[in-house]
NUMARSE-841879 format. One line per 2 residues: number of its first residue (from 1); their letters; for each residue x, y, z of N, C-alpha, C. Coordinates in Angstrom, 2 decimals, always signed. Example, Ala and Ser with C-alpha at 12.3 -4.5 7.8 and 13.67 -1.06 7.14 Angstrom:
<sites>
1 = AS = +13.19:-5.69:+7.80:+12.30:-4.50:+7.80:+13.20:-3.30:+7.80  +12.85:-2.25:+7.08:+13.67:-1.06:+7.14:+12.90:+0.03:+7.87
</sites>
This chain:
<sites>
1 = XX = +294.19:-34.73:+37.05:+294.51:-35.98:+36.36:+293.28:-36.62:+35.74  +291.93:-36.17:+36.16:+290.72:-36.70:+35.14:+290.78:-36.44:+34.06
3 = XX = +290.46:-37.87:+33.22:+290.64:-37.63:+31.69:+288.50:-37.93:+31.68  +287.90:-37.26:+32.31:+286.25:-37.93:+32.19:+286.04:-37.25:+31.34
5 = XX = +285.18:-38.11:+30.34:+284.57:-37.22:+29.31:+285.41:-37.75:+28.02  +286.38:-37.74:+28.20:+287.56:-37.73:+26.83:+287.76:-38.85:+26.21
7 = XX = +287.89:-39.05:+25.11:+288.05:-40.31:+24.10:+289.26:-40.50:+23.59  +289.89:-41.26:+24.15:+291.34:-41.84:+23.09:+291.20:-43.30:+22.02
9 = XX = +291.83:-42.78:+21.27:+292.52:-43.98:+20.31:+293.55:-44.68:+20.45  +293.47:-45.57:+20.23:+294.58:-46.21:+21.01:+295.29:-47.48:+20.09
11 = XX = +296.49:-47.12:+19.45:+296.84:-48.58:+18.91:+297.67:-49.45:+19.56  +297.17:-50.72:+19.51:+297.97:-51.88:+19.99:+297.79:-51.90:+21.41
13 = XX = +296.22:-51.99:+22.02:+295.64:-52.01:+23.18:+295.37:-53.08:+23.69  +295.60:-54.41:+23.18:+294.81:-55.22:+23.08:+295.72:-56.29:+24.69
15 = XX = +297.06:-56.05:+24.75:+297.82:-56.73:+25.58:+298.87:-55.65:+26.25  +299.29:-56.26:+27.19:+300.70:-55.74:+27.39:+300.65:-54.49:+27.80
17 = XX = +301.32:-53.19:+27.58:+301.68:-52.10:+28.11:+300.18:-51.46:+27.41  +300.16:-51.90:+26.49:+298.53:-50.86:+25.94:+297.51:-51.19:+26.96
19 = XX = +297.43:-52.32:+26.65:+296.17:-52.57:+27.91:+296.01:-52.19:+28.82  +297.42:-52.31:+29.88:+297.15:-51.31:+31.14:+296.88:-49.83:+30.93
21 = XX = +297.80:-49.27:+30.05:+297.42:-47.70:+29.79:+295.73:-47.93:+29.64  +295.34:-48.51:+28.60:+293.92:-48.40:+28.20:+293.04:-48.76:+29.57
23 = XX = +293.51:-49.80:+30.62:+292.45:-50.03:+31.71:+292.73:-48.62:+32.82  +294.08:-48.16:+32.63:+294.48:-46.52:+33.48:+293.42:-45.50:+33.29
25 = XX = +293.48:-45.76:+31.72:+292.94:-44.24:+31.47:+291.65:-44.46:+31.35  +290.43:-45.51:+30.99:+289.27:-45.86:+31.32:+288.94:-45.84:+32.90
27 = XX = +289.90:-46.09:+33.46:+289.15:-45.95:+35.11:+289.17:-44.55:+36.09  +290.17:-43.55:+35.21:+290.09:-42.02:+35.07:+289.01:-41.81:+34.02
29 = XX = +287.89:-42.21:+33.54:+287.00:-41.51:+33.41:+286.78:-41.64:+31.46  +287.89:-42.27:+31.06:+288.08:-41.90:+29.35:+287.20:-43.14:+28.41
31 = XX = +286.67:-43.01:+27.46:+286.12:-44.09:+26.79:+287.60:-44.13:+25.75  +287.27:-45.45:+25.34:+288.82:-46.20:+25.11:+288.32:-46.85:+23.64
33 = XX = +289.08:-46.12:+22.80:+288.62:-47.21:+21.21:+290.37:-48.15:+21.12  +289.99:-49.17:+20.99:+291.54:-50.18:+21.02:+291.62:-50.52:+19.75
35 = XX = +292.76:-50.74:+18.55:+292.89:-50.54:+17.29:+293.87:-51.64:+17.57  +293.85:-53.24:+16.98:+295.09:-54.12:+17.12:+294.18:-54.63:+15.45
37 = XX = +296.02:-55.40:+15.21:+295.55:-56.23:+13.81:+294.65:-57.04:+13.51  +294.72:-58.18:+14.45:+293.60:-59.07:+14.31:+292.99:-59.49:+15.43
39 = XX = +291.95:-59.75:+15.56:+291.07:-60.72:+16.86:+291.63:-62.00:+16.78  +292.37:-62.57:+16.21:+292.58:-63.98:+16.29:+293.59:-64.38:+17.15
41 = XX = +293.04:-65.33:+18.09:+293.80:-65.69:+19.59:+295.30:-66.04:+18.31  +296.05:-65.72:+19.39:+297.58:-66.43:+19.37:+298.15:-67.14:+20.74
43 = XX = +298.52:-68.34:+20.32:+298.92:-69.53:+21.45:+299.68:-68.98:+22.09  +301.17:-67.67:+21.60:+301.66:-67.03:+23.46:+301.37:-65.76:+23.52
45 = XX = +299.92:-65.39:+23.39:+299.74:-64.00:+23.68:+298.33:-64.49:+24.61  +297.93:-63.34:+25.60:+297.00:-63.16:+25.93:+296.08:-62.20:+25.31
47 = XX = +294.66:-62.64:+25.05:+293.79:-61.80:+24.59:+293.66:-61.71:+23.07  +292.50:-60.65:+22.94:+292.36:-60.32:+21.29:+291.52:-58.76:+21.59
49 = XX = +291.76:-58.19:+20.82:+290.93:-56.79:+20.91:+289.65:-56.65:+21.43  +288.97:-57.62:+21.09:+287.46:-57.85:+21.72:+287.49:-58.06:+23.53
51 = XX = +288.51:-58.84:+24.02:+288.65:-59.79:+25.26:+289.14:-58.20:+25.95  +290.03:-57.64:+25.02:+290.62:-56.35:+26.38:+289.23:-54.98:+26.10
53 = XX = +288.87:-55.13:+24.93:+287.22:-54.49:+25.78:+286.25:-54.75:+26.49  +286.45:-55.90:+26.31:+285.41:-56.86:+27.67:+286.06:-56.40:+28.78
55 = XX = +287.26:-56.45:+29.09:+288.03:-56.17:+30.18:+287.92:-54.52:+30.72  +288.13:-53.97:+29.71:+287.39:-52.46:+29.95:+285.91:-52.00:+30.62
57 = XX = +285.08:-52.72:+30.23:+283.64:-52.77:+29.94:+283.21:-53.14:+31.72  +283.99:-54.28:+32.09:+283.67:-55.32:+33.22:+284.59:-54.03:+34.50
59 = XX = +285.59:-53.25:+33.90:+285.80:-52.34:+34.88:+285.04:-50.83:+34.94  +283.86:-51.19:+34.09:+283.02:-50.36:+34.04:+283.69:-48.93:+33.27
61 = XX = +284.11:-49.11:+32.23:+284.51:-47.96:+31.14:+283.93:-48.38:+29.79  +283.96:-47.26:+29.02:+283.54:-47.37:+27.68:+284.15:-48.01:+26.60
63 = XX = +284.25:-49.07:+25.72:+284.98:-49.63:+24.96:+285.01:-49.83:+23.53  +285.38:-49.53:+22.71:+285.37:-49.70:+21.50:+286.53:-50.85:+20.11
65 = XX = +286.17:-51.68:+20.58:+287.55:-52.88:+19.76:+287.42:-52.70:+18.17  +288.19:-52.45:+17.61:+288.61:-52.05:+16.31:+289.79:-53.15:+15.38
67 = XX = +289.11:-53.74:+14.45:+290.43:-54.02:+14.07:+290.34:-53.69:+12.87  +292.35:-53.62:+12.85:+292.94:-52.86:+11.79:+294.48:-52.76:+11.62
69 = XX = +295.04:-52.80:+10.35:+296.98:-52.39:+10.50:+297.14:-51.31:+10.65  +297.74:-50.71:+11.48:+298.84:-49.76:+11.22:+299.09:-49.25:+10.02
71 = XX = +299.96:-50.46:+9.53:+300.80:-49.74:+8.26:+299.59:-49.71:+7.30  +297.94:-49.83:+7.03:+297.05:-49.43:+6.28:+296.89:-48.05:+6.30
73 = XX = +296.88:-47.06:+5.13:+296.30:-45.75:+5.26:+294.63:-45.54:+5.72  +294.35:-46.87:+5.03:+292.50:-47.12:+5.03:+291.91:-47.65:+6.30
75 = XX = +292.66:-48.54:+6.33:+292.59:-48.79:+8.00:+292.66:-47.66:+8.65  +293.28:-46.97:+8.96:+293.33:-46.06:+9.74:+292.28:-44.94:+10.09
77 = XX = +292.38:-44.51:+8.24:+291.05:-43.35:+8.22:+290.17:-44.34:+9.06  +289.77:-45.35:+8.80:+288.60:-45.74:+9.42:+288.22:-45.98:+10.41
79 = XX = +289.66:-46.40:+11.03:+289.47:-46.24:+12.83:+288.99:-44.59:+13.30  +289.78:-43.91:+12.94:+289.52:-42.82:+13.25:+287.92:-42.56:+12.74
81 = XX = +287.54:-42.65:+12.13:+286.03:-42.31:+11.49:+285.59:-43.70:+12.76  +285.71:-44.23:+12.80:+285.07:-45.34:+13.52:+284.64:-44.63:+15.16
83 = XX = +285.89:-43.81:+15.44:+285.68:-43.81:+16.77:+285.17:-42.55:+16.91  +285.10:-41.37:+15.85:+284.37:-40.34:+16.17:+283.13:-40.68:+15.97
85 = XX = +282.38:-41.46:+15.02:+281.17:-42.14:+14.85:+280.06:-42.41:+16.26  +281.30:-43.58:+17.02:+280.90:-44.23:+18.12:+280.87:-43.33:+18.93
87 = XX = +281.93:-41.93:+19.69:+282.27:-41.62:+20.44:+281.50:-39.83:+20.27  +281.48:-39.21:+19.14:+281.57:-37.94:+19.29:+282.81:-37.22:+18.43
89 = XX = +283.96:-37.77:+18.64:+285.26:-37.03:+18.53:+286.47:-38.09:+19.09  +287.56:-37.01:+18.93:+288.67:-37.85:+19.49:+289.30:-36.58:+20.46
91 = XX = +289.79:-36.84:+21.64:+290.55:-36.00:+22.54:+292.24:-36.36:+22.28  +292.09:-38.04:+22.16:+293.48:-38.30:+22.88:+293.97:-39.32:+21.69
93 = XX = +295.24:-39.48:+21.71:+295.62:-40.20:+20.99:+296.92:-41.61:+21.56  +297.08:-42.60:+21.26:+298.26:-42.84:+21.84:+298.66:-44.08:+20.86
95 = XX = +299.83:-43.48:+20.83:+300.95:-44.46:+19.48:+301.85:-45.87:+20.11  +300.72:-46.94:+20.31:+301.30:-47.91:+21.36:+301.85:-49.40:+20.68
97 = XX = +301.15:-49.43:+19.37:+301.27:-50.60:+18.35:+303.25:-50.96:+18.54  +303.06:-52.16:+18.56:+304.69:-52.28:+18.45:+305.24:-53.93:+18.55
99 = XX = +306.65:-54.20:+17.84:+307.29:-55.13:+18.05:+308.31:-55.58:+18.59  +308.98:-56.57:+18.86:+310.51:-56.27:+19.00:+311.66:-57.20:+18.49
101 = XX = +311.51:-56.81:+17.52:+312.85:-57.92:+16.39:+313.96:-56.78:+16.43  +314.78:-58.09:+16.92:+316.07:-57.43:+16.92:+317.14:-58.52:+16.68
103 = XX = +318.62:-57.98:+16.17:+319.63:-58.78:+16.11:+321.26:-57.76:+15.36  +321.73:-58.52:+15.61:+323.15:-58.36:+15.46:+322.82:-57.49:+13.90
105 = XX = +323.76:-56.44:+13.76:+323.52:-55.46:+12.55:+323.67:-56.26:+11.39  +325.04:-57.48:+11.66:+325.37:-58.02:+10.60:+324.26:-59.32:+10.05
107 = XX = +323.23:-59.25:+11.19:+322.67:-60.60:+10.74:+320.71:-59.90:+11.23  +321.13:-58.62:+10.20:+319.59:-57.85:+10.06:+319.62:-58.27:+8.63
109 = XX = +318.47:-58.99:+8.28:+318.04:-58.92:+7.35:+317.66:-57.94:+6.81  +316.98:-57.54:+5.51:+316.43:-56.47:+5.06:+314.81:-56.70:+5.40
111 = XX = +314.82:-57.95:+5.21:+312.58:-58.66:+5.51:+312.65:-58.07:+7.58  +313.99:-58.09:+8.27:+313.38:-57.74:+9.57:+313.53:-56.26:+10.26
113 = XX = +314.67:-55.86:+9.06:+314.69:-53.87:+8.76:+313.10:-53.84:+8.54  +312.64:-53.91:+7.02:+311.64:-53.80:+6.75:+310.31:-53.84:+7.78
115 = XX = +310.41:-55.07:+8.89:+308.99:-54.93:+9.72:+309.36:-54.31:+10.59  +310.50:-53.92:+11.11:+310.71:-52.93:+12.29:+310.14:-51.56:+12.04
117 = XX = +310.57:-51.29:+10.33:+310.40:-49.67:+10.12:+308.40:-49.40:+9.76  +308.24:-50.85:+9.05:+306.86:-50.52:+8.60:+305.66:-50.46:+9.80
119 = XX = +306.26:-51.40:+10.84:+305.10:-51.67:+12.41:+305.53:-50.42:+13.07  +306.48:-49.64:+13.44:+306.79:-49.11:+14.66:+307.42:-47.53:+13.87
121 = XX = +307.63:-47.66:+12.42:+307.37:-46.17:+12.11:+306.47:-46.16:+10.65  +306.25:-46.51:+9.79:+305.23:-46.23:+9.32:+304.10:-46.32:+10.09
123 = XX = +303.88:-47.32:+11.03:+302.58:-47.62:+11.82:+302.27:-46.28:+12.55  +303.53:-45.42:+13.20:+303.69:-44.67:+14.17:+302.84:-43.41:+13.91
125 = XX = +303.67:-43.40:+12.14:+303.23:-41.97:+11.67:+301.68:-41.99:+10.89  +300.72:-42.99:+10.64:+299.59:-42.83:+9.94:+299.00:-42.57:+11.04
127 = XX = +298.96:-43.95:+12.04:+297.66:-43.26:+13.46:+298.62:-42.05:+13.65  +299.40:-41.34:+14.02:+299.71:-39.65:+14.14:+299.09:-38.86:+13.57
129 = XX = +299.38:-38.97:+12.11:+298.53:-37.82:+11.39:+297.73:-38.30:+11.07  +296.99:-39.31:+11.15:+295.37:-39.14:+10.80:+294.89:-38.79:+12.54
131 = XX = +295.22:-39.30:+13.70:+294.81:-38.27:+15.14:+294.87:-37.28:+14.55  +295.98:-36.46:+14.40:+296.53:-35.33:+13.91:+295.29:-34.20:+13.41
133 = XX = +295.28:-34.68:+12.25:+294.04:-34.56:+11.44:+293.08:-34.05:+11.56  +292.72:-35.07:+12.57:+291.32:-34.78:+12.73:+290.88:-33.98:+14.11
135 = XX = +292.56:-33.83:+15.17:+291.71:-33.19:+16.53:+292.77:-31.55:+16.00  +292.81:-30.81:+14.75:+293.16:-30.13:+14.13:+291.83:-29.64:+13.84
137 = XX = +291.08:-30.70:+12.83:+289.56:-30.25:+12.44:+288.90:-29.42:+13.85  +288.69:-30.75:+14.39:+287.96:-30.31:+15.69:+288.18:-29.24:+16.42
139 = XX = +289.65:-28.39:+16.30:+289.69:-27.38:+16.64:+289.46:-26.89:+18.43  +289.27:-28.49:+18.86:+289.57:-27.98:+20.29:+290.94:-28.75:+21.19
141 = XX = +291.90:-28.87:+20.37:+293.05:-28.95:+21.18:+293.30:-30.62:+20.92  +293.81:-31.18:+22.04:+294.22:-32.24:+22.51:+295.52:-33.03:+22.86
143 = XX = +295.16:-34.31:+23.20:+296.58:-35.04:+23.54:+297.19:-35.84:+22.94  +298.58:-36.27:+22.60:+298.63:-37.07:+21.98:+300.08:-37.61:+22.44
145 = XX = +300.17:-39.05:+22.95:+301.04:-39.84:+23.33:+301.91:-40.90:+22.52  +303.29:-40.58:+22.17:+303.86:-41.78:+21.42:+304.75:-42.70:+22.85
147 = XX = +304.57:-43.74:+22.37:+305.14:-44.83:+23.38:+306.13:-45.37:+22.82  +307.28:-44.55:+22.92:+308.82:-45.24:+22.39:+309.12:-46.08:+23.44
149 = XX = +310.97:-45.99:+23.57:+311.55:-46.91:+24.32:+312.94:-45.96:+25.15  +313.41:-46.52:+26.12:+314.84:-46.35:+26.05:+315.53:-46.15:+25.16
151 = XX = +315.07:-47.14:+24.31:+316.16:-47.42:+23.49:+315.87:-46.44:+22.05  +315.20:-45.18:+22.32:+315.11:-43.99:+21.56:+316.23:-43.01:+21.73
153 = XX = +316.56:-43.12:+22.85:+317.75:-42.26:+23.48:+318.99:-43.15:+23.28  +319.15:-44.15:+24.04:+320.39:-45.10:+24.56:+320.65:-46.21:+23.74
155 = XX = +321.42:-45.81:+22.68:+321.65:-47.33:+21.70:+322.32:-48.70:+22.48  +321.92:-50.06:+21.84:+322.00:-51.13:+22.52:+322.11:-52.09:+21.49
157 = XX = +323.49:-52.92:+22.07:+324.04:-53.61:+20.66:+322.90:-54.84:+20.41  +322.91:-55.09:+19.07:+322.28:-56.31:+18.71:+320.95:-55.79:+18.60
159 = XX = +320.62:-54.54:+18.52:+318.94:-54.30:+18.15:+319.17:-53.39:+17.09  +320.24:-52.32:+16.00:+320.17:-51.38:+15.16:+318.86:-51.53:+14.82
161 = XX = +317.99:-51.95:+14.42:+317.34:-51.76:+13.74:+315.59:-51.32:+14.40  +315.86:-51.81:+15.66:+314.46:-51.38:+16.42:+315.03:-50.30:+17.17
163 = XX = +316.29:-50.14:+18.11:+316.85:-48.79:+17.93:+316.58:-47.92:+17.09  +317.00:-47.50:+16.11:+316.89:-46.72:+14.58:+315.46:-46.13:+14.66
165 = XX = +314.13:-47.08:+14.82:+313.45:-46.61:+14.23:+312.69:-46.17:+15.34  +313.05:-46.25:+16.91:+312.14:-46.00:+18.25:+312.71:-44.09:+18.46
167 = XX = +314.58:-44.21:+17.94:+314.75:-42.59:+17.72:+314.16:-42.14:+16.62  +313.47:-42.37:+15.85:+312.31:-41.76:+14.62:+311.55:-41.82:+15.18
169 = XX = +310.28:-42.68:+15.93:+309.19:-42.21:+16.77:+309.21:-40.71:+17.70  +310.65:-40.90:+18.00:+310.93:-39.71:+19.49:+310.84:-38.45:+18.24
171 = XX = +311.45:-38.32:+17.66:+311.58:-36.99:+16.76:+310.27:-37.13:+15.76  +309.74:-37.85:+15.37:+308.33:-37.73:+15.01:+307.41:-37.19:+15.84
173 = XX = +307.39:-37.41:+17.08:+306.54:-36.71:+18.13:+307.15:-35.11:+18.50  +308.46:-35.41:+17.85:+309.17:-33.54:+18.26:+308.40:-33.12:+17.49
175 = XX = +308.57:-33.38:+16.32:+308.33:-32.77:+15.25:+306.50:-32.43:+14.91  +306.04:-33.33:+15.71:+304.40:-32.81:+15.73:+304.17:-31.80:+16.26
177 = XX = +304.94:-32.07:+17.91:+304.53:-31.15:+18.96:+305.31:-29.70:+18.79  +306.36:-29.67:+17.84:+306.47:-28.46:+16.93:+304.99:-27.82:+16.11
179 = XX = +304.67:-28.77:+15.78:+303.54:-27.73:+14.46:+302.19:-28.06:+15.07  +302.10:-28.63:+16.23:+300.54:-28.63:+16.90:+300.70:-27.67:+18.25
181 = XX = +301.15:-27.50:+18.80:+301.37:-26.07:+20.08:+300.18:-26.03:+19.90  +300.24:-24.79:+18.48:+299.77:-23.30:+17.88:+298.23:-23.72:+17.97
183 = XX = +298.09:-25.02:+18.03:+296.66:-25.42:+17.56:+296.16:-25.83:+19.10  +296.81:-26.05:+20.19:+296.50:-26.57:+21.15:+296.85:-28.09:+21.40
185 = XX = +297.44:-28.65:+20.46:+297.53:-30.29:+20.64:+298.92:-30.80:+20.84  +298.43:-31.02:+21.70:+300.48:-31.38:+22.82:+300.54:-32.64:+22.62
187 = XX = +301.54:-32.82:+22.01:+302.30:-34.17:+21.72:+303.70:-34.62:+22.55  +303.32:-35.93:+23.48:+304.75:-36.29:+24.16:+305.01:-37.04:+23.85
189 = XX = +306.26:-37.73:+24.58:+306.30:-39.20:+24.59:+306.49:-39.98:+25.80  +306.59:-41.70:+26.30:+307.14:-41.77:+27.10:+307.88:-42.73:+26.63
191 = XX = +309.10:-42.89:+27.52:+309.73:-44.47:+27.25:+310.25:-44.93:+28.09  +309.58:-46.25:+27.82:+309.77:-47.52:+28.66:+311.25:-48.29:+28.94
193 = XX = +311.50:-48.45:+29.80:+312.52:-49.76:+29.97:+312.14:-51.28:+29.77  +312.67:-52.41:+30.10:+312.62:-53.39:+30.55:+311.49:-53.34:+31.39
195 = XX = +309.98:-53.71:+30.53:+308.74:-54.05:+31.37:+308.24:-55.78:+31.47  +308.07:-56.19:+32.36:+307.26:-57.77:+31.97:+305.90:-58.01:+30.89
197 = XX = +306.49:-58.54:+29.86:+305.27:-58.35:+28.72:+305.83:-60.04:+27.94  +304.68:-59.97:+27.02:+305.24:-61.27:+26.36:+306.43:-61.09:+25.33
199 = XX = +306.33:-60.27:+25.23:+307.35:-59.32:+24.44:+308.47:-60.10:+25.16  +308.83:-59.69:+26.24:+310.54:-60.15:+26.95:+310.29:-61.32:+27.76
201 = XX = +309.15:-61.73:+27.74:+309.55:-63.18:+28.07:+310.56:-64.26:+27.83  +311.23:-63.97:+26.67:+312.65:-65.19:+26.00:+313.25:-64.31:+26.67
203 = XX = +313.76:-62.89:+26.58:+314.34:-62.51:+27.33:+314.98:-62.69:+28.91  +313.81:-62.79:+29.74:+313.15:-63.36:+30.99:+313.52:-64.31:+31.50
205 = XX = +313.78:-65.34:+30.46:+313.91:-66.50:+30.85:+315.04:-66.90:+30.86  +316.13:-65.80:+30.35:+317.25:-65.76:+30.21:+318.33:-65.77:+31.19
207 = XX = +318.51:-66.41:+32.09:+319.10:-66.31:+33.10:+320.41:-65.31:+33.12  +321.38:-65.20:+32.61:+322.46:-64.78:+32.26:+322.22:-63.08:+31.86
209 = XX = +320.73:-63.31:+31.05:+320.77:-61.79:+29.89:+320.24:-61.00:+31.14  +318.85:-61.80:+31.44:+318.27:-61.32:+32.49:+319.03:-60.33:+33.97
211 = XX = +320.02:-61.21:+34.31:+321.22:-60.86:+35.31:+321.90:-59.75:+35.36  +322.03:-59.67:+33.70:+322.82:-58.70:+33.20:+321.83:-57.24:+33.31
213 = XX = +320.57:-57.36:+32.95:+319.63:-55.95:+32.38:+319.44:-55.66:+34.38  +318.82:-56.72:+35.13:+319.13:-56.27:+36.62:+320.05:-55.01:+37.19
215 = XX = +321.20:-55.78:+36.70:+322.59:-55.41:+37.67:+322.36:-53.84:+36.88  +321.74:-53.03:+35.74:+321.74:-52.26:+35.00:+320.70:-51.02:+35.82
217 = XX = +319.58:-51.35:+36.08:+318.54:-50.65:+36.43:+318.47:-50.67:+38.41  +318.50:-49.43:+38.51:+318.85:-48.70:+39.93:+317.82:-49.29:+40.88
219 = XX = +316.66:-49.32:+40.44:+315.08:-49.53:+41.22:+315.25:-51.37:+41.71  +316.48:-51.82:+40.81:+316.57:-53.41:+41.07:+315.17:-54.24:+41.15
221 = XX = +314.39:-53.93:+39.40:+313.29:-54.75:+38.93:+312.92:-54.13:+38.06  +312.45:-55.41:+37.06:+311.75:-55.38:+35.98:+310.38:-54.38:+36.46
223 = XX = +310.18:-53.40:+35.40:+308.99:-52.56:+35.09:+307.84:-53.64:+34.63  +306.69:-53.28:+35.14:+305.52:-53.73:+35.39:+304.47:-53.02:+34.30
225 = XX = +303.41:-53.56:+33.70:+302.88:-52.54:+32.36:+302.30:-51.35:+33.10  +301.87:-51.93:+34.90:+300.88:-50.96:+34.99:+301.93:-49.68:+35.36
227 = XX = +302.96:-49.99:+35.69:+303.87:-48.90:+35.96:+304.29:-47.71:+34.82  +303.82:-47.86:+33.55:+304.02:-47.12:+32.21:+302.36:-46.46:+32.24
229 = XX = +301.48:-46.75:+32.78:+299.90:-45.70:+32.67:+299.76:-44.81:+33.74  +300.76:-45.04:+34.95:+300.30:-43.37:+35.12:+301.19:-42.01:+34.85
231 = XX = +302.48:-42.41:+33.92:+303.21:-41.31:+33.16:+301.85:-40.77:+31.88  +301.85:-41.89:+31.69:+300.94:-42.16:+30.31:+299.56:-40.94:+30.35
233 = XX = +298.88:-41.00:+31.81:+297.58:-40.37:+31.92:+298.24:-39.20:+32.57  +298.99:-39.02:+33.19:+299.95:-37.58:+33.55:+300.20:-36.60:+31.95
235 = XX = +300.43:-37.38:+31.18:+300.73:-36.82:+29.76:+299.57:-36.33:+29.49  +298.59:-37.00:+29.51:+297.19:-36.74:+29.14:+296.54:-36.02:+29.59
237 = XX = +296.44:-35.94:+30.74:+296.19:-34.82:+31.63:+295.97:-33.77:+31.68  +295.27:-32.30:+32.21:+295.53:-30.97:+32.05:+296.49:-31.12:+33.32
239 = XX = +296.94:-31.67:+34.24:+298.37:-31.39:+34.92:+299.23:-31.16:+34.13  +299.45:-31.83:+33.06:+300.72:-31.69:+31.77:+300.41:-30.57:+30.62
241 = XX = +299.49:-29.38:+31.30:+299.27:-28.70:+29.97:+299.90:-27.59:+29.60  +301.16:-27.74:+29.90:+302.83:-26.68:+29.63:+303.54:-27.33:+28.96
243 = XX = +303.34:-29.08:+28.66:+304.10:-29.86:+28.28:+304.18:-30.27:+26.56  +304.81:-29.62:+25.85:+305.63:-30.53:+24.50:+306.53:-31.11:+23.84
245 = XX = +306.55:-31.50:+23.46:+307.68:-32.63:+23.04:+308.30:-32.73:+24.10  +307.72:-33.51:+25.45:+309.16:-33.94:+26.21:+308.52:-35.92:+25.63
247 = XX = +310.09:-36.17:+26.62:+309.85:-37.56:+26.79:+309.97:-37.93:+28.38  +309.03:-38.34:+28.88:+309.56:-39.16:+30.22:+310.19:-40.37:+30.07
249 = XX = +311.01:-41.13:+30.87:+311.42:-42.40:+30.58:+310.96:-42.95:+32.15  +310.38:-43.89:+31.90:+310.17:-44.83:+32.94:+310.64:-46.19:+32.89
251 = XX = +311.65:-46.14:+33.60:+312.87:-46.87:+33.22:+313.38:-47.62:+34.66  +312.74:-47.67:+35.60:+313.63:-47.74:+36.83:+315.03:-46.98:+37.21
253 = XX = +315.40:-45.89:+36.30:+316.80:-45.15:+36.50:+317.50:-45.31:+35.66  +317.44:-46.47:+34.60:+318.43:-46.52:+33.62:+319.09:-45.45:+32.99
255 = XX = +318.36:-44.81:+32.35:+318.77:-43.54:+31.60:+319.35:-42.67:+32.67  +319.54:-42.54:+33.73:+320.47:-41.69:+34.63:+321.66:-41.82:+34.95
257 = X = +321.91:-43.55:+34.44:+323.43:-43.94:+34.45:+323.94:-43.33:+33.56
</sites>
């Protein structure tokens, strides 16, 4: 399960489920480049890209804070150039950037189609193939992690549209770990359930909705971020090195109903 030595990229590290992956896989040994949009605090988020490399740094791992969009092609090259610069190379990759707008099909706008598909699959597929890319060049293999959802597999009313595009992440990662094997570079995925993030906080607070997603999941509790990094560094891993295109779901059981 040591990732020592190895360098991932990482988008959308900065909070939430990235962060723990990113403090997982830094304390197995990995230097950590974190790729979020902006450094600029937001009143209900914790952190900024800089604050979760400090946080890296203070647990004594290597850190690299990057900012940049997703949906930029230029951005991207440059993270990637950024972190082989800083680092050497890239080993690892992980596709963590994400939102969650959702609503009733009939009352999807086209402006909240539009940011679902441009954050969580255009975003998905540039950091892909520019990782892609470049641990192709490098010619010595590697890993590469997309972080869908449940809700890649298991449709769920009132989200079509972040649904839709989390089953395009899952088959975007098939479809890598189809044409990277040959090269050595194993592409998975995992997906998450119902984790505590700021993300589902309205959710959370939902007494009723809340009640409802409970009575749903077998383990009887909300998923925890740190509970999504050690599928995450299992993926990464040479324990996982038979493994392509699967998906784990870490879900508390959901997906078994």
């Amino acid at each position: 399960m040591s990732l020592e030595g190895k360098t991932s990229l990482m988008s959308g590290g900065s909070r939430g489920i990235g962060l723990a992956i990113a403090l997982r896989a830094a304390r197995d040994g990995a230097n950590i480049a974190l790729l979020a949009k902006t450094d600029t605090p937001h009143p209900k988020l914790e952190g900024t890209v800089h604050t979760a490399a400090e946080q890296i740094r203070d647990a004594g791992g290597r850190a690299l804070p990057i900012v940049g969009d997703v949906r930029s092609d230029d951005d991207i090259t440059a993270a990637v150039l950024k972190t082989e610069g800083e680092f050497g190379g890239i080993d690892i990759v992980v596709n963590n950037a994400g939102i969650t707008l959702a609503a009733a099909v009939e009352d999807t706008t086209l402006d909240l189609w539009n940011k679902n598909m441009s954050i969580l699959g255009t975003g998905y597929f540039l950091v892909g193939r520019e990782g892609y890319r470049l641990l192709k060049r490098q010619g010595l293999g590697g890993s590469m992690i997309f972080i869908c959802s449940k809700n890649a597999v298991a449709a769920s009313p009132g989200a079509s549209a972040y649904c839709s595009v989390k089953a395009a992440e899952l088959h975007l990662a098939r479809c890598m770990a189809l044409e990277g094997a040959p090269h050595g570079i194993r592409v998975n995925a995992v997906a998450p359930g119902y984790v505590v993030t700021n993300n589902t906080a309205a959710l959370r607070a939902d007494g009723e909705r809340s009640a409802a997603i409970m009575s749903r999941i077998p383990a009887g509790r909300w998923g925890e971020a740190s509970d999504i990094g050690g599928a995450v560094v299992f993926l990464l891993a040479p324990a996982s090195a038979y493994m392509h295109g699967a998906v784990i779901p870490v879900d508390g059981g959901w997906l078994a109903r």
